[in-house]
Phi, psi and omega in degrees: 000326191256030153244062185265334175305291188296320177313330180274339170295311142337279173313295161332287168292001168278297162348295206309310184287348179261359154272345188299344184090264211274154178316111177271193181300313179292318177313319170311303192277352171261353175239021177272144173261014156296073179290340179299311180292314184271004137314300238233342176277330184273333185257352152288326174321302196305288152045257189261014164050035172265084191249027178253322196288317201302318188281356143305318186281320183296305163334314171279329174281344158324330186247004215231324222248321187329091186114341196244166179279358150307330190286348168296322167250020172269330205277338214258322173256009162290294192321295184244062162261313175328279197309300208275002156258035166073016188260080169316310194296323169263343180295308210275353148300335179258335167256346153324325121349288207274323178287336153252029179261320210229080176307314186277344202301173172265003163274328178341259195334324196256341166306303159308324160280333168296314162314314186283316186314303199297324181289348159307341167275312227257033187272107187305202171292181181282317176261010170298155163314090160293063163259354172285355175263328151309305183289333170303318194271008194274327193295323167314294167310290203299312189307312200301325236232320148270349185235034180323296209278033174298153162307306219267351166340284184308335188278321193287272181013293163289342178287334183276342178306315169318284202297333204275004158285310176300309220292335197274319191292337186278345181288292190306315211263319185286311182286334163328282154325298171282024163257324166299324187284339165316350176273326186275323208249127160281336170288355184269006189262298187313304205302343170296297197288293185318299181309307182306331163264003165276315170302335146312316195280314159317280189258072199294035160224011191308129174276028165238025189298315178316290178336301179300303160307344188283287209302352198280313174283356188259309182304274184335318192269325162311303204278335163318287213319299153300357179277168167297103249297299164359308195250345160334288193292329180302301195293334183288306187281352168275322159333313186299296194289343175279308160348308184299309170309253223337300192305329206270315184293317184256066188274351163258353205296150184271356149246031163334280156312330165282296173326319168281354181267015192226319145325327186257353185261282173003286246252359170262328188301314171306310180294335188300315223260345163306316159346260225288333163294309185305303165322326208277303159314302178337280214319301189303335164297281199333306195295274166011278186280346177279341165243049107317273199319312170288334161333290180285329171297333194273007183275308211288318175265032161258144188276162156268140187264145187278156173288000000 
């Protein structure tokens, strides 16, 4: 998986050169058993900022370089020959390599961070699957964790604030979703509420927690509002108590005013719905008894057949 990108980069600039015909200079030297020279040919490549050609060669000094004591920096400008063609996936593997096979090096450190860096690249949209984003901070935190006093501490820092934003808005915009979708489904409305306070519960810093608490309460009072008069009222008064929250936590908040209108509906909503039990019984005594009362009438007119 993680060479699939470059192995096509690769193929590609061999193609491109094996159509040029006669054997060029580089064409020599990638095909010389002289690694020092194709050495010393890859990191002019690097340079000059020829990283399709370089990363031909570092690919091959790579398997050739194994084991000698050269190979710490040839493995240090393979990695970001990777990176500097924009292949994140395989770059932040190779420094990731490289910080642990040469742990002492004076590169360690800043390689380690480059690996935590690239999964900070290859980290998707918001509505995209975030497990590379998981994995950026998992990768962040550990450099914050082996380097406290490092210079780049802080950017990691700031990076993970980054990802753990995205992380919030896909909490918020996915428990968003099941309250919109309430209208097809009366369960996506519970289902709303539960994602929102799992989400809360994930991010207790979450900046859309108004937003959020407003929908807990908005989710609850659609799924009362719509339930069967029967089951109203338990669903009215839970409504109720996330409102009572919403006010106590948010006493300045500018949706305030819609929570109490939504707190004033709940609380017409209950009466509406004992109202409608009540009628309901009623009706149903009434019923009761008139086919009782028919019952015993249809007892009282049957004849006895005469002997």
């Amino acid at each position: 998986m993680f060479k699939i990108k470059h192995v096509f980069i690769l193929s590609f600039t061999v193609i491109a050169l094996s159509i040029a015909g006669c054997k060029s200079r580089f064409e020599k030297i990638r095909l010389s058993n002289d690694v020092a020279k194709k050495y010393q040919e890859a990191i002019k490549l690097y340079n000059k900022k020829d990283y399709s050609k370089a990363l031909i060669l570092f690919e091959d000094l790579s398997q050739k370089y194994r084991g000698r004591t050269e190979a710490e920096d040839l493995n240090y400008y393979y990695a970001y020959t990777l990176y500097r063609l924009k292949d994140y996936t395989t770059a932040r593997y190779q420094f990731k390599y490289f910080a642990d096979t040469y742990p002492t090096s004076k590169n360690a450190e800043e390689c380690r961070y480059m690996g935590a860096y690239c999964y900070y690249l290859d980290s998707p949209e918001y509505t995209l699957e975030q497990e590379n984003t998981y994995k950026a901070i998992d990768a962040l935190q550990l450099f914050i964790n082996l380097y406290p006093k490092s210079e780049r501490v802080a950017q990691a820092s700031q990076y993970i604030t980054d990802l753990r934003a995205k992380l919030e808005l896909k909490a918020y915009t996915n428990a968003r979703l099941y309250y919109d979708l309430g209208g097809y489904d009366l369960s996506y409305y519970k289902s709303s509420v539960i994602a929102l306070k799992n989400a809360e519960i994930d991010f207790p810093d979450i900046k859309y927690v108004e937003e959020m608490d407003l929908l807990i309460v908005k989710s609850q009072y659609s799924y009362a509002k719509n339930s069967y008069a029967f089951r109203q009222e338990d669903r009215y008064n839970e409504a109720i108590g996330y409102a009572n929250e919403f006010i106590e936590a948010h006493p300045e908040s500018k949706y305030i005013p819609e929570v109490k209108t939504l707190k004033t509906n709940s609380e017409d909503g209950i009466a509406s719905a004992k109202q409608l039990m009540a009628q309901d019984a009623k009706l149903t005594a009434k019923y009761k008894a008139l086919m009782e009362k028919d019952a015993k009438k249809d007892t009282t007119t049957i004849k006895t057949p005469k002997p």
